[in-house]
Structures are given as structure tokens and as C-alpha cells.
SERO-4910 file (N, C-alpha, C, O; in steps of 0.05 Angstrom, whole numbers):
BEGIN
 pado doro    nc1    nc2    nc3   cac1   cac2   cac3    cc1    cc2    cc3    oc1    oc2    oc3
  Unk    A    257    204    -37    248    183    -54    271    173    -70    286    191    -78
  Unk    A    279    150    -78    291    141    -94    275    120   -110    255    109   -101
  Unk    A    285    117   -132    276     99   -157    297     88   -162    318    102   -166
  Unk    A    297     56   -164    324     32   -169    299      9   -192    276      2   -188
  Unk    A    321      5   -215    320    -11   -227    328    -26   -224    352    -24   -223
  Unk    A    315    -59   -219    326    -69   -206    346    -91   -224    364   -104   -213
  Unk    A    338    -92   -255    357   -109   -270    382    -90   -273    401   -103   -281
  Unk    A    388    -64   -270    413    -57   -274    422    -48   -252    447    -45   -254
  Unk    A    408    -40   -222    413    -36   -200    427     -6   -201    448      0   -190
  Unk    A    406     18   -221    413     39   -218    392     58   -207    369     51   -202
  Unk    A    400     75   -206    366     99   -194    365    107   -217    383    109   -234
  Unk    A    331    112   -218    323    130   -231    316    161   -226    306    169   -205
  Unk    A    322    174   -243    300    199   -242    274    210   -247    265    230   -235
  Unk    A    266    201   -261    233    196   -264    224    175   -289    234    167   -311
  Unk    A    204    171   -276    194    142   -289    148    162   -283    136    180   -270
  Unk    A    142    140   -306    121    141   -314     96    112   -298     99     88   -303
  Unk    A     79    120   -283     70     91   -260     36     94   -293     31    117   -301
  Unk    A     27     80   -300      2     78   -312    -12     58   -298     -6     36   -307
  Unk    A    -29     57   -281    -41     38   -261    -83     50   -285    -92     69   -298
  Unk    A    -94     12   -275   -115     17   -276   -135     33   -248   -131     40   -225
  Unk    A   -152     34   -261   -172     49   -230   -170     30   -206   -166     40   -184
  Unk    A   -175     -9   -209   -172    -25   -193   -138    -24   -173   -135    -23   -149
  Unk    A   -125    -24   -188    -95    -21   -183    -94      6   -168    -85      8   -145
  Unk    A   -102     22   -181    -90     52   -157   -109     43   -124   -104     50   -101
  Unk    A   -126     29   -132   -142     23    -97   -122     10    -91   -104     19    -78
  Unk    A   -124    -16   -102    -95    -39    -89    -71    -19    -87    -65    -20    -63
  Unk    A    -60     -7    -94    -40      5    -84    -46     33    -62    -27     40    -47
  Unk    A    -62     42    -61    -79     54    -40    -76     39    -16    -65     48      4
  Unk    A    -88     13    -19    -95      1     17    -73    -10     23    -67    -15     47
  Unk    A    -53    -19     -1    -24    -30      2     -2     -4     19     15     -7     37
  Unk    A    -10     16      8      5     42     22      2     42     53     16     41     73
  Unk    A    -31     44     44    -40     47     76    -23     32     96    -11     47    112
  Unk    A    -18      6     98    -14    -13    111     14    -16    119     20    -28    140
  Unk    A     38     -4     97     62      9    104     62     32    121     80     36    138
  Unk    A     44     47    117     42     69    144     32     64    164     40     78    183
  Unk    A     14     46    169      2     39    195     11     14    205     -2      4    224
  Unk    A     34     -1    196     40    -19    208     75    -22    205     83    -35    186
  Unk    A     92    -11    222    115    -14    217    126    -36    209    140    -36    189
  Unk    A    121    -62    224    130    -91    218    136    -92    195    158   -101    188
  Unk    A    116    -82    175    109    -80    137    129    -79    129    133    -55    127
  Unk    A    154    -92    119    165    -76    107    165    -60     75    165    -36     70
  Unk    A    165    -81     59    151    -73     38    131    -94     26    129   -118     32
  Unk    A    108    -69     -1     97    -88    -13     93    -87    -42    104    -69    -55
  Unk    A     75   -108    -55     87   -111    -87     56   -104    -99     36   -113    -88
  Unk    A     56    -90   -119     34    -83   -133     44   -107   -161     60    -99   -179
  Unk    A     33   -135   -162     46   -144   -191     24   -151   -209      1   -156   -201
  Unk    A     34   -152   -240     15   -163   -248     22   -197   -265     39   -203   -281
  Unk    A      5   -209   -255     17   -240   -270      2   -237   -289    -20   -227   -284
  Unk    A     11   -247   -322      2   -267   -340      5   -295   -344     28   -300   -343
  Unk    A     -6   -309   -348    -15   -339   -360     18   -348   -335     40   -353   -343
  Unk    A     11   -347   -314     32   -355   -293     48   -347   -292     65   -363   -284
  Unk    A     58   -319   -299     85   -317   -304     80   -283   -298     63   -270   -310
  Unk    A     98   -272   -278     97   -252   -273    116   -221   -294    139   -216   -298
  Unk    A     92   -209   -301     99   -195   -323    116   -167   -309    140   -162   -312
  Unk    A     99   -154   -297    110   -139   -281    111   -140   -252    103   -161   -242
  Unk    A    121   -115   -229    122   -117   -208    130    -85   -202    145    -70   -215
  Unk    A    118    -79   -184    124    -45   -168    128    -49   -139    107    -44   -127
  Unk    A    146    -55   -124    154    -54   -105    159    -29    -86    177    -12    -91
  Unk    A    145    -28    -66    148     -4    -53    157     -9    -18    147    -29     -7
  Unk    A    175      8     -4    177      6     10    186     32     34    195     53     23
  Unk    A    185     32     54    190     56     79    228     53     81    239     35     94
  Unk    A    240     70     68    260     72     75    279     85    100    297    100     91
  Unk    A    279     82    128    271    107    141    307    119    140    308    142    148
  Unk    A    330    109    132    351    126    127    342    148    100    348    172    102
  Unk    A    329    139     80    316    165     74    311    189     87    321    211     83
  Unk    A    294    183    104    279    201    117    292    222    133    289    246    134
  Unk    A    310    203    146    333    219    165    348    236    148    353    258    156
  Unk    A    357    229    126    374    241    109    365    269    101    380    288     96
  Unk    A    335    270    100    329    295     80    316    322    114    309    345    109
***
């Protein structure tokens, strides 16, 4: 696993996710769909206000990860 911020472009070590009950589904079937479909590469859990995107959680299959560990 790694964690990258992406305005300072460093990793993290642990971070805190607070999702509502709707959001952990959306990020549920969003998961799903990175594992069952390679093409996927990644996807974005975001939330917009009044047009303007407040946050964003980007997730994705890294597979040099994978090999690595």
C-alpha cells in the first residue's frame, strides 16, 4: 500500500478515511470494479460542493506494488 499526497507529492504513513454509510457502498462497488476489471485503472470517490470539487480519494491497482512485496 502506499499513501501520496498529492499537493506535496509525498507518502504517507497513515491517514484517517471518515466516509458516510452511502460513500463506503460507492467505494465498495468502485473497489469491486478495479478487481474485476483490469482495463480499470483507477477510480475517484469525490465530493463536489456548489461546483467545485472539495475533496477527492483516488484509488488505484498498482501491480509493481504487488510484485515488490
Amino acid at each position: 500500500m502506499k499513501i501520496l499526497d498529492y499537493e506535496t507529492n509525498k507518502t504517507l504513513n497513515d491517514v484517517a478515511i471518515f466516509l458516510t454509510q452511502d460513500e463506503a457502498a460507492e467505494l465498495a462497488v468502485f473497489l469491486n470494479r478495479l478487481v474485476d476489471k483490469p482495463q480499470i485503472h483507477k477510480v475517484y470517490l469525490s465530493e463536489i460542493v456548489k461546483n467545485r470539487l472539495e475533496r477527492e480519494l483516488t484509488v488505484s491497482i498498482d501491480c509493481g506494488l504487488a510484485q515488490a512485496a
